[in-house]
Each structure stands twice: as structure tokens, then as C-alpha cells.
N, C-alpha and C positions, 0 to 999 in steps of 0.2 A: 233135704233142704226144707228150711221151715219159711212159709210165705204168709205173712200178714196182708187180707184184701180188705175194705170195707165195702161193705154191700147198701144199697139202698134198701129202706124196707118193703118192697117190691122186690125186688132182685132176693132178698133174702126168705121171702114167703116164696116165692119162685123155686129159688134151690130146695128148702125143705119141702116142696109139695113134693115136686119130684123124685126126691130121695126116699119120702115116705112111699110115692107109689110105683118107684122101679125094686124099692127092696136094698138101696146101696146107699149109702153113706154119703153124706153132702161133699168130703172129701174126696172122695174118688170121683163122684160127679164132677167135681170142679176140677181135679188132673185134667179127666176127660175133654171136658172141654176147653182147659189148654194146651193140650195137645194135639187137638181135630181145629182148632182155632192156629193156631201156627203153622199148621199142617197147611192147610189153607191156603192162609197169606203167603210162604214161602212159593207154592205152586202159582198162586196168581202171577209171584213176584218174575216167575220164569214162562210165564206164558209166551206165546207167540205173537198176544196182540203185545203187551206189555214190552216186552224185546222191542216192538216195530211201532209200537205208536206214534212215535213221533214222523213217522210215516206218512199215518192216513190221512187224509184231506187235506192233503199239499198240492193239488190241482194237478193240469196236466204238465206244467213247466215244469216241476220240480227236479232238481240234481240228483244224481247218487249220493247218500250218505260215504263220511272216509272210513266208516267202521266197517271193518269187514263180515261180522255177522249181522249186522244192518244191510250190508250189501245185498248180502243174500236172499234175505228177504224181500229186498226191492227187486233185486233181478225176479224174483219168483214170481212174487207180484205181477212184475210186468209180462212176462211169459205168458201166466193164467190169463191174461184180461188183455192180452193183445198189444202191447209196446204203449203204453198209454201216453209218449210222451210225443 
């Protein structure tokens, strides 16, 4: 697949420095990093805080979420840190 990016002239002195001093081609470089860039975000997108954030600093009142892997995590929660409710 062919991908047209534009690069700021920073960002484009940037990838060619690199590319001059890893020995690889601006193209591959630039795969690289989107693929270590997606790679990323998809992991953050399934973290455990990310799952549960809507979670944290909800005080001691707060309910059970109705979602069940929300659940989970609240129960776990509460386990570790002693019924906090």
C-alpha cells in the first residue's frame, strides 16, 4: 500500500538523520514506527487502568459498575485495599 505523509521540515531532517545514521532507508524507518506506534496505542487501549478508569477516584460511596468486566475489576479493587466502601 502506498501512503502519502507530509512531514514538517524538522520531522523530515529528523527521519533522514536517522536513516543516514541507522543505515535504513526513511521508508522502513517510518513502517517502523508505525507499527511500534499502533502497537502501543492498541496495548494502552486495553490496559487495565484504561478498562477501569472510570473507576478511580470515585470516593468511598461509589456503586458497582453494571459491566461485568468493570465488575471485576472493582471487586478486585476492593479486595486489595480492604472493602473501601
Amino acid at each position: 500500500m502506498t501512503l502519502s505523509v507530509r512531514l514538517s521540515t524538522e520531522e523530515e531532517s529528523l527521519l533522514e538523520m536517522a536513516a543516514r545514521r541507522s543505515g535504513r532507508s526513511k521508508s522502513e524507518l517510518a513502517r517502523q514506527a508505525v507499527h511500534e506506534l499502533c502497537h502501543k496505542l492498541i496495548r494502552e487501549e486495553q490496559s487495565s487502568y484504561s478498562i477501569g478508569k472510570d473507576l478511580f477516584d470515585k470516593g468511598l460511596l461509589s456503586e458497582a459498575p453494571d459491566d461485568s468486566l468493570k465488575k471485576q475489576i472493582w471487586d478486585k479493587l476492593r479486595v486489595k485495599h480492604g472493602n473501601l466502601g
